[in-house]
C-alpha positions as CSV (number, residue, x, y, z in Angstrom):
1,X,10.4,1.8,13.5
2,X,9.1,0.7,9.8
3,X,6.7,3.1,8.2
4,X,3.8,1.9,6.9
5,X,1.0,3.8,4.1
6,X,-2.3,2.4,4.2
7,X,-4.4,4.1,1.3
8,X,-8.0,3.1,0.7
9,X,-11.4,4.9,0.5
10,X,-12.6,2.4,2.3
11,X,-12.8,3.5,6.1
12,X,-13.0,-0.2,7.4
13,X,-10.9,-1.3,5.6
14,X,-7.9,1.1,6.9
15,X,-9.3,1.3,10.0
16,X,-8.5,-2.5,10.6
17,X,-5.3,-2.7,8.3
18,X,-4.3,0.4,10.7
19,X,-5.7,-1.5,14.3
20,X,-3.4,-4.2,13.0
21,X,-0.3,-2.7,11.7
22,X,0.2,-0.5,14.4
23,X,-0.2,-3.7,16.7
24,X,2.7,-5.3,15.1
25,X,5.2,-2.4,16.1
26,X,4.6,-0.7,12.8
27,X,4.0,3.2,12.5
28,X,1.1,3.8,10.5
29,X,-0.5,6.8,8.4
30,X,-3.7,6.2,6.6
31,X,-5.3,8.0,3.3
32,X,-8.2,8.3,1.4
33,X,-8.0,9.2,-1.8
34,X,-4.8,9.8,-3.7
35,X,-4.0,13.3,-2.9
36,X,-3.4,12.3,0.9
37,X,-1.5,9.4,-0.1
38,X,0.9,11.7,-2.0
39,X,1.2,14.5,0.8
40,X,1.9,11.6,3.2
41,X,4.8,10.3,0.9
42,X,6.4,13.5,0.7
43,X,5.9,14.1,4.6
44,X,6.7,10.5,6.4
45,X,8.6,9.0,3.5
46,X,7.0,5.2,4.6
47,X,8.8,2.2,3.9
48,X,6.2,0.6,2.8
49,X,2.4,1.3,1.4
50,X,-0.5,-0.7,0.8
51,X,-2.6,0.3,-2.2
52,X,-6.1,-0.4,-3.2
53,X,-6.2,0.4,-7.3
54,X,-9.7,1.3,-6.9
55,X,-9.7,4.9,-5.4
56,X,-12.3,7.4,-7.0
57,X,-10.4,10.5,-8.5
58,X,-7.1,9.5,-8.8
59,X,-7.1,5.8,-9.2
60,X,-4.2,3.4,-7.5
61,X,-2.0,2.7,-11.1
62,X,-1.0,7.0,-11.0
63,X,-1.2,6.9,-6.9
64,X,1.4,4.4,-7.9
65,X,2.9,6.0,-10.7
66,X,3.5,9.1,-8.7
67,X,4.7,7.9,-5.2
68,X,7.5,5.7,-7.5
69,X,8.6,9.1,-9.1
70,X,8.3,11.0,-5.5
71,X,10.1,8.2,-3.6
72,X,11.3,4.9,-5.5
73,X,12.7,3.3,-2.3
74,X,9.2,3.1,-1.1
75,X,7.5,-0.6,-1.7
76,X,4.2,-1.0,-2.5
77,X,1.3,-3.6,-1.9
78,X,-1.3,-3.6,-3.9
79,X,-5.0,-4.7,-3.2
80,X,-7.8,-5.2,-5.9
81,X,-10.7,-7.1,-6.6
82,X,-10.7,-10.6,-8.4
83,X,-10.2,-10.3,-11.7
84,X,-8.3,-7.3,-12.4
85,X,-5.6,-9.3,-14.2
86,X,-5.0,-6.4,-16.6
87,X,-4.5,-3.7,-14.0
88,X,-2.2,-6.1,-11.6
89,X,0.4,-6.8,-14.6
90,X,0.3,-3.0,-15.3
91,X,1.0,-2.5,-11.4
92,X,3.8,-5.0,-11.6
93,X,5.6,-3.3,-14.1
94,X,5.1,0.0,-12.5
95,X,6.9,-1.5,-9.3
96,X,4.6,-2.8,-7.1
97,X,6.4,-5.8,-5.3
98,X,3.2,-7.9,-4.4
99,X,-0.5,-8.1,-5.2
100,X,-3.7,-9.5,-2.8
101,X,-7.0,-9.6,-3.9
102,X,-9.5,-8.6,-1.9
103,X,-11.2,-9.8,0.5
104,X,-7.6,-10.4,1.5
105,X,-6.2,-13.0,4.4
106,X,-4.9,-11.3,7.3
107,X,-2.3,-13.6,7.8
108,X,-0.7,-13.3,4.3
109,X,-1.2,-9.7,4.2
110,X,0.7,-9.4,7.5
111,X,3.6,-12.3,6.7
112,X,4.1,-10.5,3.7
113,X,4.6,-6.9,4.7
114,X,6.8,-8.5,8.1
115,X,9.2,-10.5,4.8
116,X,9.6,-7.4,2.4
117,X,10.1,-4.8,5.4
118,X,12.9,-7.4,6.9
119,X,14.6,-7.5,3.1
120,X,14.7,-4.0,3.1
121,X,16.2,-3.2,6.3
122,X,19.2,-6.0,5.7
């Protein structure tokens, strides 16, 4: 069974990425703030995370910058607000496979977690 990260400091938000997730067969963890994020990579080593680049504290480009110097395998999807052209490019190049901007379609969010999880696993 796929792992799957959900990091957000927004409880709605990873309450219903979670309710979803978990609802297509996935196993799911959920964080916070970046320090949980981090302590779940090390712990669950997820196949995949999603990653909102707005997180008080530690923000998502060093969540990022860290979990890809934890665990490179891992993918990661990030989430932002319109706009944020400058810190989706940076993303890119730090390895994040995909971006959606928020609010986000459920419908892409889920087809493209179900398409990256099936390349990784062939």
């Amino acid at each position: 069974m796929e792992k799957i990260l959900i990091v957000d400091d927004q409880y709605g938000i990873r309450i219903l990425l979670n309710e979803i997730f978990q609802k297509e067969g996935y196993q799911t963890f959920q964080a916070a703030n970046g320090v949980q994020a981090l302590s779940i990579v090390k712990s669950e080593d997820p196949d995949l995370v999603i990653l909102d680049m707005k997180i008080p504290g530690m923000d998502g480009l060093e969540i990022l910058k860290r979990i890809k110097k934890m665990e490179a395998r891992a993918l990661v999807i990030i989430m932002t607000a319109y706009g944020e052209l400058d810190m989706i490019h940076e993303a890119m190049d730090l390895g994040a496979i995909t971006h959606f901007a928020k609010p986000f379609d459920i419908d892409e969010i889920k087809a493209s977690v179900k398409k990256e999880l099936a390349a990784l696993s062939q």
